[in-house]
C-alpha positions in Angstrom: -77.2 62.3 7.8 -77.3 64.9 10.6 -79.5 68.0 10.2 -78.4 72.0 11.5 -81.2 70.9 14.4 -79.4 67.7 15.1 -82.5 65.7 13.7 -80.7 62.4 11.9 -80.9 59.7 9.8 -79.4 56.4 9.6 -78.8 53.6 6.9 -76.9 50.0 7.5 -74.9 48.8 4.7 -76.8 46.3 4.2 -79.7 48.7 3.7 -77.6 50.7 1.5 -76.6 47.4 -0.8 -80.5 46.6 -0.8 -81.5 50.4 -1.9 -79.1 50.3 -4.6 -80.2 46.9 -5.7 -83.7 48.4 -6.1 -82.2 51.5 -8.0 -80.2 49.7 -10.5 -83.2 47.7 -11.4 -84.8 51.1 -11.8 -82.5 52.3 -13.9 -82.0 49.7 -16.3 -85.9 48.1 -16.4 -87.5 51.4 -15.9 -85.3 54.3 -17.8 -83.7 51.8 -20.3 -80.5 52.9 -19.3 -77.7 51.1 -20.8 -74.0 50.0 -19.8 -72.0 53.3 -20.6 -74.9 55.9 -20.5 -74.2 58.6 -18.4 -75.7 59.0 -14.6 -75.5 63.1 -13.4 -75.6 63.0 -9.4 -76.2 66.8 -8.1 -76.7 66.1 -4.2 -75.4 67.8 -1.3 -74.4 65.1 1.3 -77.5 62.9 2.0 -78.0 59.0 2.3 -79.3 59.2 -0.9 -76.2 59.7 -2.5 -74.0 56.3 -2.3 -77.4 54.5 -3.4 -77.5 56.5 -6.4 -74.1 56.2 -6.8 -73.7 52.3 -6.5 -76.8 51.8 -8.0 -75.5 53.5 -11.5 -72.6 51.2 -10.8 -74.4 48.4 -10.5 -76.2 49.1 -13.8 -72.5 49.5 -15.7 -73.5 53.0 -15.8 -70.6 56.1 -15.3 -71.6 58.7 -13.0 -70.6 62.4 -13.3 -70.9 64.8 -10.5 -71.8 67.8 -10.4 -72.1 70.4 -8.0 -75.6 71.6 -6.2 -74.8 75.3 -6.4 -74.5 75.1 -10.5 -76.0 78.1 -12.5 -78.1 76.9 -15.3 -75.3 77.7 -17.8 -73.0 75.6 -15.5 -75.2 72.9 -15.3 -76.0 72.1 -18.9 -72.5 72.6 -19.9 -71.7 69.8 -18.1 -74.6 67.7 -18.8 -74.7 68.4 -22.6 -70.5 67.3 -22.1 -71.1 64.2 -20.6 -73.9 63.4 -22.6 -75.9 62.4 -19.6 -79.0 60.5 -20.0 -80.2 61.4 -16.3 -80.3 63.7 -13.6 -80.4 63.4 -10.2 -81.4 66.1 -8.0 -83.1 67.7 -5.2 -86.9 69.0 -5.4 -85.7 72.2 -3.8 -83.7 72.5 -7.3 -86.6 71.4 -9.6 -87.2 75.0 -10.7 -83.8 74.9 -12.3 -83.5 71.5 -12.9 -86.6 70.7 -14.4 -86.3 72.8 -17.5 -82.2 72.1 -18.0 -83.7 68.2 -18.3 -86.7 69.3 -19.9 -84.3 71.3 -22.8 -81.7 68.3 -23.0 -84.3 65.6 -23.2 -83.1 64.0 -20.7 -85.0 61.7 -17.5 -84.8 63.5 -14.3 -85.4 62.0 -10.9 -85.9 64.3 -7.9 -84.4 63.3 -4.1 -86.3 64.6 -0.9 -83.2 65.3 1.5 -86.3 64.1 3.9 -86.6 60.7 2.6 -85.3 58.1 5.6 -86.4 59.9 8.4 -89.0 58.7 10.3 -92.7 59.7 9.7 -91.5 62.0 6.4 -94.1 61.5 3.2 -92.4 62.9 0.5 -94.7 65.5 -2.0 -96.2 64.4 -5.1 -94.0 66.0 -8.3 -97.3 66.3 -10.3 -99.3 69.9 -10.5 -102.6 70.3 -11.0 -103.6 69.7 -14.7 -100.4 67.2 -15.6 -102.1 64.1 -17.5 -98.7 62.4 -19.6 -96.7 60.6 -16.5 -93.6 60.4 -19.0 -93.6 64.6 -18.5 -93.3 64.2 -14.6 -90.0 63.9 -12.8 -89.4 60.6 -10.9 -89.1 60.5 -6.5 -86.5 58.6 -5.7 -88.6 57.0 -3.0 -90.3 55.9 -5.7 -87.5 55.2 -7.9 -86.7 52.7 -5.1 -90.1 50.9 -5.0 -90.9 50.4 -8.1 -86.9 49.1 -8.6 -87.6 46.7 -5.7 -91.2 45.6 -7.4 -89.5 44.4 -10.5 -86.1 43.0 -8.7 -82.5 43.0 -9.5 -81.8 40.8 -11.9 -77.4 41.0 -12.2 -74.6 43.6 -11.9 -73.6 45.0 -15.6 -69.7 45.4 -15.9 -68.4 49.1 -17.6 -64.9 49.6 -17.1 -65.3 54.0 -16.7 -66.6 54.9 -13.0 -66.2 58.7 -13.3 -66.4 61.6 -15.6 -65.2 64.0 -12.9 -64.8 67.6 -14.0 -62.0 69.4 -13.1 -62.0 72.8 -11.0 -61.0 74.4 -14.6 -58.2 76.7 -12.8 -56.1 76.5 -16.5 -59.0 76.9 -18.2 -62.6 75.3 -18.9 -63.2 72.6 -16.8 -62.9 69.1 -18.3 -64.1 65.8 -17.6 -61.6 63.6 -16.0 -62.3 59.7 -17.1 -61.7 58.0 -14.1 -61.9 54.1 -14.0 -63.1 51.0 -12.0 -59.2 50.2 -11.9 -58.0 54.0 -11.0 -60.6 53.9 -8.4 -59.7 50.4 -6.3 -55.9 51.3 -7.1 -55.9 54.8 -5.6 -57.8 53.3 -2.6 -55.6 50.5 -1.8 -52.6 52.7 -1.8 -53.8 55.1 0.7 -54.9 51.8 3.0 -50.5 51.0 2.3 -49.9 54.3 3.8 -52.3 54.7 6.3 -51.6 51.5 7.1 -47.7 52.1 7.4 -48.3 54.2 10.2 -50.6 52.2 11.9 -53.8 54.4 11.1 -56.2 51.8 10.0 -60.3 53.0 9.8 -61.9 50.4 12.2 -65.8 49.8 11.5 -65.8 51.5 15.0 -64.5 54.8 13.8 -66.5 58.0 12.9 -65.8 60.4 10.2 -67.3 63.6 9.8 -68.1 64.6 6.3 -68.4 68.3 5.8 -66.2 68.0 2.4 -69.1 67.7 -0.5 -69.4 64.4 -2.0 -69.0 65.3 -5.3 -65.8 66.5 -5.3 -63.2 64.2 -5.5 -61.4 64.4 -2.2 -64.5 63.8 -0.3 -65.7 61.1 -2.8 -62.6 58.9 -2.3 -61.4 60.0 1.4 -65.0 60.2 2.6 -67.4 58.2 0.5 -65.0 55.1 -1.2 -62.3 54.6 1.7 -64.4 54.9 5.0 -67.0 52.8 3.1 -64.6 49.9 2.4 -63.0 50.5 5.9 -66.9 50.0 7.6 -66.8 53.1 9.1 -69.8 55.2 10.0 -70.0 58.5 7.9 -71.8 61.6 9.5 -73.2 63.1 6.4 -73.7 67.3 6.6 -75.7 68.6 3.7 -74.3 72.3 4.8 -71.6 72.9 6.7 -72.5 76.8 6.9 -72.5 78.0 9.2 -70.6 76.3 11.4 -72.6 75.3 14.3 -74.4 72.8 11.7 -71.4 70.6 12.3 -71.8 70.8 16.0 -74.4 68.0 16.4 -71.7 65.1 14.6 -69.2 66.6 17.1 -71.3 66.5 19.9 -73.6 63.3 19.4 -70.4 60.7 18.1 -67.0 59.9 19.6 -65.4 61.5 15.8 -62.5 59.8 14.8 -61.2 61.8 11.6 -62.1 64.7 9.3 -61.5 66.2 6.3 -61.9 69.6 5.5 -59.7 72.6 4.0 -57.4 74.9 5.3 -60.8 77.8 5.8 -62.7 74.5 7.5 -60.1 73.7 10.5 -59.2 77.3 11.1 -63.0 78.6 11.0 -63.5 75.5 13.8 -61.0 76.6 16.1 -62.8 80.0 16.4 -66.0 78.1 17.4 -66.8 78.2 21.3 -68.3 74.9 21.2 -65.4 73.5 19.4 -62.9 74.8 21.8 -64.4 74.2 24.6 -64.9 70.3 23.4 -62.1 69.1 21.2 -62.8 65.5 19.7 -60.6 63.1 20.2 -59.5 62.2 16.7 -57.1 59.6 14.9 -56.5 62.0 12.0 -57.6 65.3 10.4 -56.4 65.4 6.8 -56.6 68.8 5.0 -56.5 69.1 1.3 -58.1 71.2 -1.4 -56.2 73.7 -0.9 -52.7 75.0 0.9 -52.8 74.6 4.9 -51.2 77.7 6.2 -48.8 76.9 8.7 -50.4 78.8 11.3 -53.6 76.6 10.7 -51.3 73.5 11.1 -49.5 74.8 14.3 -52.9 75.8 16.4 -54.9 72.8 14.8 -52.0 70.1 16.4 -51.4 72.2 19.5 -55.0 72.4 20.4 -56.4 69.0 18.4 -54.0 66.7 17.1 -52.7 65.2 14.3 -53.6 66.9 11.1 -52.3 65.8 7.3 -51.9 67.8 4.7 -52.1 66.1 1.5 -51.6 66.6 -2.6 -53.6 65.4 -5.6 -55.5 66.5 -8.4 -58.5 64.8 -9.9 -56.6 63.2 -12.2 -54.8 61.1 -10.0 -57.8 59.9 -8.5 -57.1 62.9 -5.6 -54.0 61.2 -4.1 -51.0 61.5 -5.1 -48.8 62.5 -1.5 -49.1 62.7 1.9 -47.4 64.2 4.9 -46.4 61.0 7.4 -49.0 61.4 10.5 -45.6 61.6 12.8 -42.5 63.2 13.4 -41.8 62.4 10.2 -44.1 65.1 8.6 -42.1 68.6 6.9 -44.2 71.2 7.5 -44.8 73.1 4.2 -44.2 70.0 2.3 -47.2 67.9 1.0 -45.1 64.8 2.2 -44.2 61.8 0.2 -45.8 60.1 -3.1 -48.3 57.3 -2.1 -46.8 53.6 -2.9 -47.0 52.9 -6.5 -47.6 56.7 -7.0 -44.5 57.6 -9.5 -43.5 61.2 -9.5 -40.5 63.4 -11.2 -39.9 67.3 -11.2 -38.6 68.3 -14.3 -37.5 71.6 -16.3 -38.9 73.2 -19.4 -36.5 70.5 -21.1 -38.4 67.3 -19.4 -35.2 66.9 -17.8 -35.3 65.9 -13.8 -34.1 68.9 -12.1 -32.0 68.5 -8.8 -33.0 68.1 -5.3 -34.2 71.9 -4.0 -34.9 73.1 -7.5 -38.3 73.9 -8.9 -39.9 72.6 -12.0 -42.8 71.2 -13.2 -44.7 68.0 -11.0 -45.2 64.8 -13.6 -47.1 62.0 -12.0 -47.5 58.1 -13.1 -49.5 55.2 -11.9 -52.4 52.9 -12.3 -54.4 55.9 -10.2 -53.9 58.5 -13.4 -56.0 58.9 -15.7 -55.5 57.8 -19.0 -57.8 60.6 -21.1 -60.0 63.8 -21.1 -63.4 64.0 -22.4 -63.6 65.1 -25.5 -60.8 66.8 -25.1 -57.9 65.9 -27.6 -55.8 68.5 -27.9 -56.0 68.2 -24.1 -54.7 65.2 -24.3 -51.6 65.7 -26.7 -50.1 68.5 -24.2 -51.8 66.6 -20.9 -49.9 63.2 -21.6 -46.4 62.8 -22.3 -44.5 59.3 -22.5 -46.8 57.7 -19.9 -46.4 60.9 -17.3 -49.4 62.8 -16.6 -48.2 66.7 -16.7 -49.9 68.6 -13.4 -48.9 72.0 -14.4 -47.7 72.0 -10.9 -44.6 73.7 -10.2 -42.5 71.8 -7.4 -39.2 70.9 -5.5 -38.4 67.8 -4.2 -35.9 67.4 -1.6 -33.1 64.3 -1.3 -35.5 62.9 1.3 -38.2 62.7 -1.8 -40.6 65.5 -0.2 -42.6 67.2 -2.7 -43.4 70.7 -2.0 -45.6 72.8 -4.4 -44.5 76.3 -5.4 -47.3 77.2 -7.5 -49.2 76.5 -10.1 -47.3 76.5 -13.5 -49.8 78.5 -15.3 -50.6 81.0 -12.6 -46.9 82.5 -12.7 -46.6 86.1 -12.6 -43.6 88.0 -14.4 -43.2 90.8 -12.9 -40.7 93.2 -15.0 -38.6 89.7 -15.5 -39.4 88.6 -12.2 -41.1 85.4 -11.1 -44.1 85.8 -8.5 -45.5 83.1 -7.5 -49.1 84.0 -6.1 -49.1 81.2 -3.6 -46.5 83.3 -1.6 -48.1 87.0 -1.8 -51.0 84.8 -0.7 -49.8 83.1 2.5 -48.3 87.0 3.7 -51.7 88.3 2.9 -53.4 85.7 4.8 -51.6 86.1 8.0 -53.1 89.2 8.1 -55.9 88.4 11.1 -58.2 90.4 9.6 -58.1 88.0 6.6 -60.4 85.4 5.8 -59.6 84.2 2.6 -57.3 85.8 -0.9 -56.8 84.9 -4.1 -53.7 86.7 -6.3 -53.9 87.2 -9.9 -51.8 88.4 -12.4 -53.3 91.2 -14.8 -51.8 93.3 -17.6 -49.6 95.9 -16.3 -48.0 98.7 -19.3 -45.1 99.2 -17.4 -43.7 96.0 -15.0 -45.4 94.0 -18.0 -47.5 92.2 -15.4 -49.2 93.4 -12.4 -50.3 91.7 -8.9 -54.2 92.1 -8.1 -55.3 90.2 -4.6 -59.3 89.7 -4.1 -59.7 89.6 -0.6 -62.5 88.3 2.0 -62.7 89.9 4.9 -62.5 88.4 8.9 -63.3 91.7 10.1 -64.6 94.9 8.8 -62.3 98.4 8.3 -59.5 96.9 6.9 -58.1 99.2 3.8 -56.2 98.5 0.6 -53.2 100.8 2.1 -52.9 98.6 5.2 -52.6 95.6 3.1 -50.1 97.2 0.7 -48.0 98.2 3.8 -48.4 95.3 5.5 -46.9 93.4 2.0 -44.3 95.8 1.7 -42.9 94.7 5.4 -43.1 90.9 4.4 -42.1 91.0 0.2 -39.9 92.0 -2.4 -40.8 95.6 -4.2 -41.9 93.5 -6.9 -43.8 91.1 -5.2 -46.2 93.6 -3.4 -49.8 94.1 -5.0 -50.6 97.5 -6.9 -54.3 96.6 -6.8 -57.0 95.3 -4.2 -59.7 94.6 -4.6 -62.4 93.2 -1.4 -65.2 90.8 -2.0 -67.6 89.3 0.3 -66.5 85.5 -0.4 -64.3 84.1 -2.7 -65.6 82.0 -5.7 -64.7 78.2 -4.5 -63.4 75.4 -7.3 -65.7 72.6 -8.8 
């Protein structure tokens, strides 16, 4: 884990199988937890994170994660969904989660992002006048003591790893169940590819992890692959701003990265980045849409990037772009071995190569069910295909390239907008950080187009984006309304 000041921390694996030894024990002898119970992690990036996750694990418990920045609406929605039995979590966050656990009667154990570093004595949890121990959170330093006093006795067996909760863009978010056997099949199918093209993670090799943990790009890319590859992961609790990220760069010889499309293009604006350019295997870019721009500069001035596709759902992968001259810029490259996939029309009927309809994915990497959602699942689940709600073309090659989001469509006076495309016009713009197009009710088109948009720059005015639409789209594709923010709200 590498701090903002480049102060840094270091576990071995083998310290890391130890640690989660202790906390297993902890879990089971201590808390009582039981094969099945529910485990909530809400860490940024820290060491303390794959202990606690292998540690539930270990203890046949399934984990959900949930993200550091949660409201306290957010976060007991999720917890009170998942029926968690525990939460993990900073001390910074006690003020919030200490009454969410104390109102859902649930254990709560608190993580000092100090822990591991040399010569730090993590705080005692109790105020003044506190008598009844069971009232006061857990340390996780202490968590891992008194785990280690009583020993680890055996590994339980559960076959669920994951309720994951999606980013909710068609709705509420909902728990993904993701299993033990979703989880080793997605990961040995991105060692095929990788492997294909001869970009194999040595136990040498660095990767920079900026992504958060607990989504799942990061938690399979960063956390599950590079672990089983042996590589060494340079954990950064916050990646804003920027220059946080400069000490990985700086201090190891990087070897790949993750990020998003916002990530790699906010990077090459960076002085210190510029002037220093790691040497990498491979950048891979998911999340979101890479704008082509972002792609051009980032291989020009970097190297290889890879632009990926997946949902959480599928584990995160379902296809890649070929790290070669085999990549199609625009496309999100070909389905992953033993990732099935199909594009069909309103019918269910496979539409032909070049056309759009709707992405349908199968494999032993999809999930199976939503929690607790069934009529989810009637809708979600069709004859052994996993409906995305993706709208795509694939071309004769087998290329998938993703028009939009089936639900997000805009009709437009009988006209079909597709918000990903207003979107990629608008962000050219270089005073454009980031946009997001919406549809809203519109009395005489029937539907309207409404952009939210970030800004790079100051000054910028809803008539020069209007204008500078009008040169690029339709009549019909242009947005009426505008609408600038100061950031854009980010999915789960």
């Amino acid at each position: 884990m590498i701090l903002p000041d480049g102060n840094q921390a270091t576990l071995s694996y083998s310290d890391i199988a130890a640690f989660s030894d202790h906390f297993s024990s902890f879990l089971s002898n201590k808390l009582k937890l039981k094969p099945g119970e529910v485990v909530a992690i809400q860490l940024p990036n820290c060491l303390h994170y794959p202990i606690a996750v292998f540690g539930a694990w270990k203890s046949g418990l399934i984990v959900t994660n949930v993200n550091p920045m949660y409201t306290e609406r957010e976060l007991v929605e999720q917890l009170a969904d998942s029926d968690a039995k525990l939460l993990i979590a900073c001390d910074f966050a006690a003020e919030l989660a200490g009454p969410v656990a104390e109102h859902l009667n649930i254990d709560l154990v608190l993580v000092s992002l100090g822990d591991f570093f040399p010569g730090f004595a993590p705080q005692s949890t109790v105020s003044q006048g506190e008598e009844n121990e069971d009232d006061v959170p857990a340390l996780f330093s202490q968590a891992l003591a008194e785990g280690g006093a009583i020993g680890f006795s055996k590994e339980q067996v559960n076959p669920v790893a994951l309720y994951q909760y999606t980013g909710g863009t068609t709705g509420k978010s909902k728990g993904a169940v993701l299993t033990h056997a979703n989880l080793k099949s997605v990961l040995q199918m991105a060692e095929d590819y990788l492997g294909a093209f001869e970009m194999n993670i040595e136990p040498s090799d660095s990767v920079v992890t900026a992504l958060p943990l607990y989504h799942i790009f990061a938690f399979n890319i960063n956390f599950l692959l590079f672990f089983k590859g042996g590589g060494h992961n340079l954990l950064i609790p916050n990646p804003r701003p920027l220059t946080n990220l400069k000490p990985a760069f700086e201090g190891y010889p990087v070897k790949w990265m993750t990020g998003v499309d916002t990530l790699y293009n906010g990077l090459m604006d960076q002085g210190w980045f510029q002037s220093n350019p790691p040497n990498l295997k491979l950048a891979i870019a998911g999340g979101s849409a890479l704008r082509p721009s972002t792609a051009d500069r980032w291989s020009s001035e970097v190297g290889n990037i890879l632009e990926g596709y997946g949902l959480t759902e599928t584990s995160c992968f379902v296809s890649f772009n070929p790290p070669d001259k085999m990549a199609k810029p625009g496309s999100v490259g070909l389905p992953l071995p033993g990732s099935d996939v199909k594009v069909v029309d309103l019918e269910g009927n496979p539409t032909d190569p070049g056309v759009p309809g709707e992405l349908l994915v199968r494999g032993p990497h999809v999930i199976q069910t939503y929690l607790n959602r069934p009529e989810e699942n009637e809708t979600a689940f069709v004859d052994g295909w996993f409906r995305t709600g993706d709208l795509a073309t694939m071309d004769r090659e087998g290329y998938l390239t993703i028009v939009d989001r089936k639900k997000d469509m805009i009709l437009v006076s009988g006209f079909n907008v597709y918000p990903n495309e207003v979107e990629d016009v608008i962000a050219n713009h270089p005073d454009v950080l980031e946009v997001a197009v919406i549809g809203v009710p519109d009395e005489t088109t029937g539907e309207g187009i409404k952009a939210f948009i970030a800004l790079a720059r100051p000054g910028l005015t809803s008539k020069d984006i209007i204008e500078f639409c009008r040169q690029r789209l339709t009549a019909y594709k242009v947005p009426k309304l505008i609408v600038f923010v100061d950031q854009l709200p980010k999915s789960r």
